[in-house]
DRENRO-863729 format. One record per residue: residue number from 1; residue in three letters; z, y, x of N, C-alpha, C in turn. Coordinates in steps of 0.1 Angstrom, whole numbers. Atoms other than C-alpha are relative to their C-alpha. Layout:
BEGIN
<site><n>NUM</n><res>ALA</res><n_c3>Z</n_c3><n_c2>Y</n_c2><n_c1>X</n_c1><ca_c3>Z</ca_c3><ca_c2>Y</ca_c2><ca_c1>X</ca_c1><c_c3>Z</c_c3><c_c2>Y</c_c2><c_c1>X</c_c1></site>
...
***
This chain:
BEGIN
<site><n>1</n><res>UNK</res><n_c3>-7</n_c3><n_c2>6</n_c2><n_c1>-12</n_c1><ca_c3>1505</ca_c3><ca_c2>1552</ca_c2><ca_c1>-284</ca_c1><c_c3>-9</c_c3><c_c2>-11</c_c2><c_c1>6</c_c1></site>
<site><n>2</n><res>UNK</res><n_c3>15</n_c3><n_c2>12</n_c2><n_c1>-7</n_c1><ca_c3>1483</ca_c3><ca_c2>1531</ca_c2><ca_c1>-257</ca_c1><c_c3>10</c_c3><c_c2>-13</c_c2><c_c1>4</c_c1></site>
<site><n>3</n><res>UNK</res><n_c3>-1</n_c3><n_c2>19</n_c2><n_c1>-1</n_c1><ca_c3>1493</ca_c3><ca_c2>1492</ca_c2><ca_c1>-257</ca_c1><c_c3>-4</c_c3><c_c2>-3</c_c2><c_c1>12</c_c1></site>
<site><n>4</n><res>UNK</res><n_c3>6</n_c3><n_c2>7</n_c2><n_c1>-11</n_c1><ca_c3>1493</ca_c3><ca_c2>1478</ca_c2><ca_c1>-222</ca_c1><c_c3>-2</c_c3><c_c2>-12</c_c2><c_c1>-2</c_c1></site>
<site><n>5</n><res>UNK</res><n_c3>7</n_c3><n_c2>13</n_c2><n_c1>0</n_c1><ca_c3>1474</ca_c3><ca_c2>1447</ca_c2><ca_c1>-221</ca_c1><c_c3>-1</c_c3><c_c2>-7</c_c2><c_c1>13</c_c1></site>
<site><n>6</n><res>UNK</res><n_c3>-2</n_c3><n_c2>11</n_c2><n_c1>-11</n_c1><ca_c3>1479</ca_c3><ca_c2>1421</ca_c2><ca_c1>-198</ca_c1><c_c3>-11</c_c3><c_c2>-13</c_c2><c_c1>3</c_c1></site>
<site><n>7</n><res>UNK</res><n_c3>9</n_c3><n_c2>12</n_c2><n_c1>0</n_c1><ca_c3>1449</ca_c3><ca_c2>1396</ca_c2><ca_c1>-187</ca_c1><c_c3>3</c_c3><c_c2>-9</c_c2><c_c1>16</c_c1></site>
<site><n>8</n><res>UNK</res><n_c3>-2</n_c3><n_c2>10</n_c2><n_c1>-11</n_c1><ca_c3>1453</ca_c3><ca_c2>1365</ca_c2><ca_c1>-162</ca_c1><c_c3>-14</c_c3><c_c2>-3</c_c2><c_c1>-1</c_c1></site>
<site><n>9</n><res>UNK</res><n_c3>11</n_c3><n_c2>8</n_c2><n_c1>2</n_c1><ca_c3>1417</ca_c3><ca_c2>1352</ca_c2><ca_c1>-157</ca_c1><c_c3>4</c_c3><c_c2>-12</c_c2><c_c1>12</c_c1></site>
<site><n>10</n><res>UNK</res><n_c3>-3</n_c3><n_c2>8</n_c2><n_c1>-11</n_c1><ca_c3>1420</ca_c3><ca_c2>1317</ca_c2><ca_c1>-139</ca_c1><c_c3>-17</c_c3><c_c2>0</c_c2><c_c1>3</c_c1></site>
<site><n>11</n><res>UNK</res><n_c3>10</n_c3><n_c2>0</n_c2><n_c1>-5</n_c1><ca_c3>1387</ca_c3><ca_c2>1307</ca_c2><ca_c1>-124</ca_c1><c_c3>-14</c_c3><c_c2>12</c_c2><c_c1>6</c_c1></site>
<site><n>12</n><res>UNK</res><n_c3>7</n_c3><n_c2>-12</n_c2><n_c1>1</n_c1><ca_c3>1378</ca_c3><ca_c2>1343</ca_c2><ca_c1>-118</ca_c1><c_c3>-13</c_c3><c_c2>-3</c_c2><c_c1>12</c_c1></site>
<site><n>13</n><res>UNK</res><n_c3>14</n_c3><n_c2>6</n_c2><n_c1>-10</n_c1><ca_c3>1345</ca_c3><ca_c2>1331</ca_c2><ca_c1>-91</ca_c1><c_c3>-11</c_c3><c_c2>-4</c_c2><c_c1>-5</c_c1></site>
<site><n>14</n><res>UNK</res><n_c3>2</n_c3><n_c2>10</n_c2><n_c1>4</n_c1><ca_c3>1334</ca_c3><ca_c2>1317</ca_c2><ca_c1>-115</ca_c1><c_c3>-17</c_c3><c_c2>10</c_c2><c_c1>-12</c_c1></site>
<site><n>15</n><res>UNK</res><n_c3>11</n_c3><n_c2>-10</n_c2><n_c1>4</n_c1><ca_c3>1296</ca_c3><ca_c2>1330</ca_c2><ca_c1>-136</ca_c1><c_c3>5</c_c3><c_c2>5</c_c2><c_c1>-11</c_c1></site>
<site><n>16</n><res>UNK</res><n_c3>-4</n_c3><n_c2>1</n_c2><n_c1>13</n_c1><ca_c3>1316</ca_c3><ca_c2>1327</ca_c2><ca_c1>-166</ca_c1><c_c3>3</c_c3><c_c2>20</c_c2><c_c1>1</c_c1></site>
<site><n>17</n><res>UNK</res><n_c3>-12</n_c3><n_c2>-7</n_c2><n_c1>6</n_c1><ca_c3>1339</ca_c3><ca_c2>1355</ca_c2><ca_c1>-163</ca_c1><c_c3>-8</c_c3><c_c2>15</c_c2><c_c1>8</c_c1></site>
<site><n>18</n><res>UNK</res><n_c3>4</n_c3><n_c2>-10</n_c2><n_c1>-5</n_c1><ca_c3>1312</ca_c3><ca_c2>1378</ca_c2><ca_c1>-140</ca_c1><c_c3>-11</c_c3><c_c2>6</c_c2><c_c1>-10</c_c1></site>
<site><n>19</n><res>UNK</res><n_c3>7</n_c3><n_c2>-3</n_c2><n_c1>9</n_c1><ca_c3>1286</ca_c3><ca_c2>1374</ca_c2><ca_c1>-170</ca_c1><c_c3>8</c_c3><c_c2>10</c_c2><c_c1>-14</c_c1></site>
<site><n>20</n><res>UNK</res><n_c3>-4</n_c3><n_c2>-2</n_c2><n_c1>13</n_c1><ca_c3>1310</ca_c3><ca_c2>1375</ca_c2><ca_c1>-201</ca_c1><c_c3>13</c_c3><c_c2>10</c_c2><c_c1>2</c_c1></site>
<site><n>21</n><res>UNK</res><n_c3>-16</n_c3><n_c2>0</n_c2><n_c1>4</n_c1><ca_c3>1349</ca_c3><ca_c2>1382</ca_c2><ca_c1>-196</ca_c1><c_c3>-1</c_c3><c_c2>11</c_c2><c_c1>10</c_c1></site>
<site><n>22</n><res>UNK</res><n_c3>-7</n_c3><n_c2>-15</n_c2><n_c1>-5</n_c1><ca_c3>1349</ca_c3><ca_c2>1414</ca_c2><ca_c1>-170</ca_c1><c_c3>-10</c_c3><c_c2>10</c_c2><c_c1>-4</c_c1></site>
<site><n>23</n><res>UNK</res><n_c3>4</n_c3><n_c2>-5</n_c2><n_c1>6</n_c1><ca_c3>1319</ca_c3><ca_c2>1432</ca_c2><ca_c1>-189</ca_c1><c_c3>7</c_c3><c_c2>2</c_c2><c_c1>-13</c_c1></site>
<site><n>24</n><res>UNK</res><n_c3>-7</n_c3><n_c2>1</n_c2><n_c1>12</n_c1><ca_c3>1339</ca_c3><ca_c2>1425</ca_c2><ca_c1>-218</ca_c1><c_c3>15</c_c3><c_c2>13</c_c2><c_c1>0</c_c1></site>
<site><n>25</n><res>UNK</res><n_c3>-12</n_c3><n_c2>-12</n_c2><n_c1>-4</n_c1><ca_c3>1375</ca_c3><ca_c2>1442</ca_c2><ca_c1>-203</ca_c1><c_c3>-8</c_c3><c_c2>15</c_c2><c_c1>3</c_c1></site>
<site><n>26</n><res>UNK</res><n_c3>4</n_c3><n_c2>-12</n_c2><n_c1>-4</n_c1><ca_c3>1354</ca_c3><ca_c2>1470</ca_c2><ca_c1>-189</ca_c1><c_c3>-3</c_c3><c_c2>13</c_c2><c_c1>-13</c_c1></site>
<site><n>27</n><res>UNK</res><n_c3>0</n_c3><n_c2>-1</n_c2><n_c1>13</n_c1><ca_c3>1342</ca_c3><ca_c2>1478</ca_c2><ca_c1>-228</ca_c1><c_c3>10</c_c3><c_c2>1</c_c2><c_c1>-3</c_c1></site>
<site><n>28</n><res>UNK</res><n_c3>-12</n_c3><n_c2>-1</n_c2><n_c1>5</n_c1><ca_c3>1374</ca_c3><ca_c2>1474</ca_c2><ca_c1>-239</ca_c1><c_c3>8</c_c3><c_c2>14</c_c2><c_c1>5</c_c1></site>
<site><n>29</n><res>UNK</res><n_c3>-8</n_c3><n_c2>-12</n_c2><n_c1>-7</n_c1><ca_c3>1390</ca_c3><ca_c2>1501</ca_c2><ca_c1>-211</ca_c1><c_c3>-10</c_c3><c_c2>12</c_c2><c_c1>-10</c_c1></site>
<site><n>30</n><res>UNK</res><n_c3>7</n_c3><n_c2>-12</n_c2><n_c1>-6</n_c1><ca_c3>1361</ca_c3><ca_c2>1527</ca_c2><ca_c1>-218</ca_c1><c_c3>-2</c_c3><c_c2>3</c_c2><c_c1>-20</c_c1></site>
<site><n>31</n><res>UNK</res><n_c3>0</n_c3><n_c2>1</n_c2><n_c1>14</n_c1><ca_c3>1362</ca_c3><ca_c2>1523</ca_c2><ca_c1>-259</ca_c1><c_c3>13</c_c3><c_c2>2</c_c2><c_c1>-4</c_c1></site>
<site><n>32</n><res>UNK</res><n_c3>-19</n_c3><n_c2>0</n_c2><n_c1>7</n_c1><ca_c3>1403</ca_c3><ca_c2>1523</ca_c2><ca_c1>-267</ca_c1><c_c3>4</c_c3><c_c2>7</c_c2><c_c1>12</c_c1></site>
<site><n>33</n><res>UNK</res><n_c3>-8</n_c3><n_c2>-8</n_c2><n_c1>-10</n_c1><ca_c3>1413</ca_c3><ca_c2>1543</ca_c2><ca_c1>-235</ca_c1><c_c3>14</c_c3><c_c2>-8</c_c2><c_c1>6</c_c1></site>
<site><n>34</n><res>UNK</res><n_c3>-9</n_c3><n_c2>3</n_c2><n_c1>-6</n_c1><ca_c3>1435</ca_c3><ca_c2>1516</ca_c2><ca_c1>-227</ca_c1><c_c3>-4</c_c3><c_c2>-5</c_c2><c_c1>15</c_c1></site>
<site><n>35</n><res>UNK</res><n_c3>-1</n_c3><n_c2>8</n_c2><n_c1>-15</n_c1><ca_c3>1440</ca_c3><ca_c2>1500</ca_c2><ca_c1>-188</ca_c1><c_c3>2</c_c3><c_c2>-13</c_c2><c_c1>-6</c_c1></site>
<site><n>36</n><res>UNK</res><n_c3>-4</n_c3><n_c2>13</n_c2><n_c1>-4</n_c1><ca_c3>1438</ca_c3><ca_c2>1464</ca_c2><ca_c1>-189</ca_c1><c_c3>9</c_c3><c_c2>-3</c_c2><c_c1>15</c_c1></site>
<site><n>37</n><res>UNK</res><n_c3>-7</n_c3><n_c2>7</n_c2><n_c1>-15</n_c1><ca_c3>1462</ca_c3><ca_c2>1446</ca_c2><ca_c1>-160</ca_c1><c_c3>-10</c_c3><c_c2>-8</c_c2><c_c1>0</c_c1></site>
<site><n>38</n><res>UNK</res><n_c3>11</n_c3><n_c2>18</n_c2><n_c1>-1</n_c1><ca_c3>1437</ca_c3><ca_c2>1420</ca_c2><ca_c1>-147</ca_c1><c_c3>4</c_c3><c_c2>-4</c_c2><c_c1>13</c_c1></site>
<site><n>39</n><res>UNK</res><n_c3>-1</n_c3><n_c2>8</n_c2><n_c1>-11</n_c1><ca_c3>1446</ca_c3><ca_c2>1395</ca_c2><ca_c1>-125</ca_c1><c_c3>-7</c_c3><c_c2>-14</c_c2><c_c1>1</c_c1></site>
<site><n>40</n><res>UNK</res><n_c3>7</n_c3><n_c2>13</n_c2><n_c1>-2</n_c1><ca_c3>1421</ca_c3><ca_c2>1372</ca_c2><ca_c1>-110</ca_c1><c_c3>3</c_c3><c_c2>-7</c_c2><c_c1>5</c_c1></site>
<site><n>41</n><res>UNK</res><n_c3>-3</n_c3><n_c2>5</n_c2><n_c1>-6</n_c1><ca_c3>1424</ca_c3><ca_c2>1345</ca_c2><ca_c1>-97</ca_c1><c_c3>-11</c_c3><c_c2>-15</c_c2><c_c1>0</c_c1></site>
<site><n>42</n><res>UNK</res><n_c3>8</n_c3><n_c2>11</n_c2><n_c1>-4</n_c1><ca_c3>1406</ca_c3><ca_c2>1313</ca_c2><ca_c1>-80</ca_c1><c_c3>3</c_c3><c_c2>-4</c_c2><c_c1>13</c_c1></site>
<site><n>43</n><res>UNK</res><n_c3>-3</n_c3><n_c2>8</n_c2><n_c1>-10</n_c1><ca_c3>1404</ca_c3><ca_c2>1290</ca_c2><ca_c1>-53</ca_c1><c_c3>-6</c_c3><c_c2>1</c_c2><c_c1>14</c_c1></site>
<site><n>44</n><res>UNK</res><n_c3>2</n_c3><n_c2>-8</n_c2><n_c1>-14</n_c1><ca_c3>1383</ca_c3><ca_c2>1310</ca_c2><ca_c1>-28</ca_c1><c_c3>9</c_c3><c_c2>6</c_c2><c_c1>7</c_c1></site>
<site><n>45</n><res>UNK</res><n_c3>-7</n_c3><n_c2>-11</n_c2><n_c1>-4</n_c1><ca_c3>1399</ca_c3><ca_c2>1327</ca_c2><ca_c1>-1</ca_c1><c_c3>0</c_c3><c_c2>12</c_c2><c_c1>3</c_c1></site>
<site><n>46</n><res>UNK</res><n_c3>3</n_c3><n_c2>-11</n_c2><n_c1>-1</n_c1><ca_c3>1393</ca_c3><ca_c2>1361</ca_c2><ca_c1>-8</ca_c1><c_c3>13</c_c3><c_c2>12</c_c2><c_c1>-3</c_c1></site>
<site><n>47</n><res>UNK</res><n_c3>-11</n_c3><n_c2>-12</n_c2><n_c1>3</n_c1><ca_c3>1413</ca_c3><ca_c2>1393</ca_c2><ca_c1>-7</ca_c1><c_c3>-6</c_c3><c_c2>12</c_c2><c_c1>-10</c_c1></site>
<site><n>48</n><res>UNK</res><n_c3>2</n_c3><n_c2>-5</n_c2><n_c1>10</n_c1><ca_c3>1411</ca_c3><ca_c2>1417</ca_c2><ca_c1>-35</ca_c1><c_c3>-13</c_c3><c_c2>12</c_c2><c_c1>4</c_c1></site>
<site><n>49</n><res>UNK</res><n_c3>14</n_c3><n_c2>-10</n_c2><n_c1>0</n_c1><ca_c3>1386</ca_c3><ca_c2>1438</ca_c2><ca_c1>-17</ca_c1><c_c3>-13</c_c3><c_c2>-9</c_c2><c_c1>1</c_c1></site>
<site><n>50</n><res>UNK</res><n_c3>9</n_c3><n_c2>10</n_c2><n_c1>-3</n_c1><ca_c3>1363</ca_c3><ca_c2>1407</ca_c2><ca_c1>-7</ca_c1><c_c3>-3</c_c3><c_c2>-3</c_c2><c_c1>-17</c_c1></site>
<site><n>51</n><res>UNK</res><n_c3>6</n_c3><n_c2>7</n_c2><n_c1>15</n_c1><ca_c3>1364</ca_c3><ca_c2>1398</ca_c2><ca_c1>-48</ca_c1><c_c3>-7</c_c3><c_c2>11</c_c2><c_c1>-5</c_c1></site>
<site><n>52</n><res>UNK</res><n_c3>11</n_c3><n_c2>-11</n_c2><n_c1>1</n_c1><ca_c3>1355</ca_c3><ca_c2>1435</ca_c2><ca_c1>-58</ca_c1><c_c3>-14</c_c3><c_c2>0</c_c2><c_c1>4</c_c1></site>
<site><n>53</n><res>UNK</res><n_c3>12</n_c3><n_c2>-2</n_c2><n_c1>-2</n_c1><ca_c3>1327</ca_c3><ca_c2>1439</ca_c2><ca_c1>-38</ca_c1><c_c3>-9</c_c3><c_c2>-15</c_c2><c_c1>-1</c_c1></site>
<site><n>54</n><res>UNK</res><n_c3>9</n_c3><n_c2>12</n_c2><n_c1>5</n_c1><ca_c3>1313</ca_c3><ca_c2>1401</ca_c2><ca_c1>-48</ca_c1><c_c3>0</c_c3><c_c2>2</c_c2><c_c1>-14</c_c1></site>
<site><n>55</n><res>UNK</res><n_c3>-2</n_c3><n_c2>1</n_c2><n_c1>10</n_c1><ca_c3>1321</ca_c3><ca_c2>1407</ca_c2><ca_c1>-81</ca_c1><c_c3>-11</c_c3><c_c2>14</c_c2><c_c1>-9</c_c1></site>
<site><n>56</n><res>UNK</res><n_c3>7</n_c3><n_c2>-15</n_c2><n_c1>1</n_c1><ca_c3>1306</ca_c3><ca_c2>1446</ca_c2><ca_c1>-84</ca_c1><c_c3>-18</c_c3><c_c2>-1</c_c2><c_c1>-1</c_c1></site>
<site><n>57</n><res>UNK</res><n_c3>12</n_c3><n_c2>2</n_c2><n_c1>6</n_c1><ca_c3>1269</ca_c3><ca_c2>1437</ca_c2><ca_c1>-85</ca_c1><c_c3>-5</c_c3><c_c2>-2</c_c2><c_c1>-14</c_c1></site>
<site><n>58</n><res>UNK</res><n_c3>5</n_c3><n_c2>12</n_c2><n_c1>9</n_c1><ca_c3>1267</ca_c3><ca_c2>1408</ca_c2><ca_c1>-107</ca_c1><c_c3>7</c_c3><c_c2>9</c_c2><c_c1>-17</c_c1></site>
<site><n>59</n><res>UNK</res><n_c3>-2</n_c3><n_c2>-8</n_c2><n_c1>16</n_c1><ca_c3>1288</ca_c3><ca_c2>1431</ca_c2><ca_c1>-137</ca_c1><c_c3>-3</c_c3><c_c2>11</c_c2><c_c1>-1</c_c1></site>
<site><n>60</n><res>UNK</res><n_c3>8</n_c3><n_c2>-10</n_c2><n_c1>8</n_c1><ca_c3>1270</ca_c3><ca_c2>1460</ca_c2><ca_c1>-133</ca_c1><c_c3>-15</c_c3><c_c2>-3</c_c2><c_c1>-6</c_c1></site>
<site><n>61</n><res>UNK</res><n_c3>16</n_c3><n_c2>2</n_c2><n_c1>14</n_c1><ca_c3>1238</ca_c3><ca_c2>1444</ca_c2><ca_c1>-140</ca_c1><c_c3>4</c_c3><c_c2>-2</c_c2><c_c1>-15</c_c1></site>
<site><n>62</n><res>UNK</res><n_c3>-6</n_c3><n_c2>4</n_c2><n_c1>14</n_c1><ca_c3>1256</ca_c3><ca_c2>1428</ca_c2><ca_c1>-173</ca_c1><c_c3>5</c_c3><c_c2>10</c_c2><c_c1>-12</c_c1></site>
<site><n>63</n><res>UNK</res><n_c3>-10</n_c3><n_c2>-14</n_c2><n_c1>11</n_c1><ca_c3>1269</ca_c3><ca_c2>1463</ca_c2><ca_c1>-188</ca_c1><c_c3>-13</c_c3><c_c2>4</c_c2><c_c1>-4</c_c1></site>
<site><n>64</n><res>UNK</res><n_c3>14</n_c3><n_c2>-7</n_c2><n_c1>4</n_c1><ca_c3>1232</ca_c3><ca_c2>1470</ca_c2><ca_c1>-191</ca_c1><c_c3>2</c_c3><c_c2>14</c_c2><c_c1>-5</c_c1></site>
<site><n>65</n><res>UNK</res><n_c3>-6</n_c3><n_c2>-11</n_c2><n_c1>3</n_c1><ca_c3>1240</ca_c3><ca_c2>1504</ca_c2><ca_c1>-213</ca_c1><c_c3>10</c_c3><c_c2>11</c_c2><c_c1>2</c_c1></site>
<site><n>66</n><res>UNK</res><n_c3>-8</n_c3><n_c2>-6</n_c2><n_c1>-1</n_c1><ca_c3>1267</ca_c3><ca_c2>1509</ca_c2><ca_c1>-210</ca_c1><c_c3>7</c_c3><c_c2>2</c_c2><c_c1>16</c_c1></site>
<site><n>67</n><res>UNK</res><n_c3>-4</n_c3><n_c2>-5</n_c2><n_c1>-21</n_c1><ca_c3>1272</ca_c3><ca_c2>1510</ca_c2><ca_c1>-168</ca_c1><c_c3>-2</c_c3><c_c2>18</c_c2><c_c1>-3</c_c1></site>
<site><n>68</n><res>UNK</res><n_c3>-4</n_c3><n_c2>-13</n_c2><n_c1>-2</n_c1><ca_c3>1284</ca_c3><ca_c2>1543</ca_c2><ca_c1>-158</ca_c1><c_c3>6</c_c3><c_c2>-1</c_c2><c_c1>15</c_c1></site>
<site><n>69</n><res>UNK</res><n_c3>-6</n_c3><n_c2>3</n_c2><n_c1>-14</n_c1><ca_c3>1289</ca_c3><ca_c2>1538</ca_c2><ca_c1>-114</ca_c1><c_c3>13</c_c3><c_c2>4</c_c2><c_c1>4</c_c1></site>
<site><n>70</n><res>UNK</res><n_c3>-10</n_c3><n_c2>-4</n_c2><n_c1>-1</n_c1><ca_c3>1323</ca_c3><ca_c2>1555</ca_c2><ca_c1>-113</ca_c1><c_c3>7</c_c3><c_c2>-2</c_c2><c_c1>-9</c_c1></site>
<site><n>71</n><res>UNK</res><n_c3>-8</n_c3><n_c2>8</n_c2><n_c1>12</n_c1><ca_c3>1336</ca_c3><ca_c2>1540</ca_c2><ca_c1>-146</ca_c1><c_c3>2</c_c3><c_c2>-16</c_c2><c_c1>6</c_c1></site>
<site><n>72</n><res>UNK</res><n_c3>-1</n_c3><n_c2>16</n_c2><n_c1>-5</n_c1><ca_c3>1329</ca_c3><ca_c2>1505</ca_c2><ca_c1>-130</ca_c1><c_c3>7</c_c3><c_c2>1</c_c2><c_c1>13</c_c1></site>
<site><n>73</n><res>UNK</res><n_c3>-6</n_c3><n_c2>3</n_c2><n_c1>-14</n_c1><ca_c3>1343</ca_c3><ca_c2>1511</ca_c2><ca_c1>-97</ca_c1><c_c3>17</c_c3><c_c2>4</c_c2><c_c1>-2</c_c1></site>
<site><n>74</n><res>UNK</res><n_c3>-16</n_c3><n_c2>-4</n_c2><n_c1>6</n_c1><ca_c3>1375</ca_c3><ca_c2>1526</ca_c2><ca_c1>-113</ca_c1><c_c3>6</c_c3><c_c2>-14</c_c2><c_c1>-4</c_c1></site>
<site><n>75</n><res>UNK</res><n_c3>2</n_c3><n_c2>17</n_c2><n_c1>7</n_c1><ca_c3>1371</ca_c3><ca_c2>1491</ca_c2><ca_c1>-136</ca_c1><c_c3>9</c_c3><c_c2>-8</c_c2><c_c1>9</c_c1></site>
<site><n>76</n><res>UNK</res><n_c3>-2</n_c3><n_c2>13</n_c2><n_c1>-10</n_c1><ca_c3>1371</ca_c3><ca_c2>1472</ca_c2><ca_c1>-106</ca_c1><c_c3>5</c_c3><c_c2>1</c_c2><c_c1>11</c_c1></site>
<site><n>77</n><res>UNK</res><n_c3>-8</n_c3><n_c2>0</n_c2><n_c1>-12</n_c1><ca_c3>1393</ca_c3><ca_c2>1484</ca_c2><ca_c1>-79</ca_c1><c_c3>13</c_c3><c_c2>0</c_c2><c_c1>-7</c_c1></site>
<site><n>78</n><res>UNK</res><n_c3>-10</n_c3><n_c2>4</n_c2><n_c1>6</n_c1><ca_c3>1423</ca_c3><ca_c2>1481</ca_c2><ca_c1>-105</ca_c1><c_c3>0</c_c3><c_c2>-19</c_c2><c_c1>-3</c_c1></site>
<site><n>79</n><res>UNK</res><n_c3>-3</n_c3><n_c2>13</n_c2><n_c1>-1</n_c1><ca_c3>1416</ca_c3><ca_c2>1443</ca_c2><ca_c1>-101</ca_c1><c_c3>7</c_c3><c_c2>-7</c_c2><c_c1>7</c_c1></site>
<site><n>80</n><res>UNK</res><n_c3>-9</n_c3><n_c2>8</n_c2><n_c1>-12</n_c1><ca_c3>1441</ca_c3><ca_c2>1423</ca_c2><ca_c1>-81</ca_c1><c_c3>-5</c_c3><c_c2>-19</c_c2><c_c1>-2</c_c1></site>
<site><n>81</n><res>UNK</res><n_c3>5</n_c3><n_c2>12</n_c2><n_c1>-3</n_c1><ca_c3>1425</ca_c3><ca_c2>1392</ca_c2><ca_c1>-70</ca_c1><c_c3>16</c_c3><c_c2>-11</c_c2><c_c1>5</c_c1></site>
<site><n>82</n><res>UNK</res><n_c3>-14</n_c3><n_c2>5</n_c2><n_c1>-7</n_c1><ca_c3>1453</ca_c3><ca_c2>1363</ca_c2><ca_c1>-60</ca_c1><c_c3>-8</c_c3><c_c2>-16</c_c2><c_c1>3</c_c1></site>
<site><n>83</n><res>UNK</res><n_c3>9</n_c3><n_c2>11</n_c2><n_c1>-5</n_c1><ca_c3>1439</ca_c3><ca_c2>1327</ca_c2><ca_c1>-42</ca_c1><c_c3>11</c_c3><c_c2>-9</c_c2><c_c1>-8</c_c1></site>
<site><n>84</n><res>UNK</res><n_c3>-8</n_c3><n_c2>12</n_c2><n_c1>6</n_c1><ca_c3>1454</ca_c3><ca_c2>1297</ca_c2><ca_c1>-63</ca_c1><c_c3>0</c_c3><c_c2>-12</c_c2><c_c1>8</c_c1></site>
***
């Protein structure tokens, strides 16, 4: 049975979470077959398509191996960005 998992990242803008923490979820999806929820969030005013495509570079360089271009865009258009 697949376990939905729920993630809040606050400061999602941020290098932290473009280096470490959505490389990390993306591993997680593509290794246990589960969907993470991810909801970003930060103090830019961006709309969920504006954070995808800033965001989409910087963590496919970071997957180094394991990038797969249609595994990551799947990844990352299930992200819902929200401005705090």
């Amino acid at each position: 049975m697949k376990k939905k998992m729920y993630f809040i990242i606050f400061g999602a803008n941020g290098d932290l979470t473009k280096r470490k923490l959505l490389p990390a979820l993306y591993n997680i999806k593509n290794k246990t077959q589960n969907s993470p929820e991810i909801i970003a969030t930060g103090r830019r005013a961006y709309t969920t398509k504006d954070y995808i495509n800033e965001t989409k570079e910087p963590v496919s360089s970071f997957l180094k191996q394991d990038y797969d271009k249609e595994k990551t865009e799947e990844f990352l258009n299930a992200i819902e960005y929200q401005r705090i």
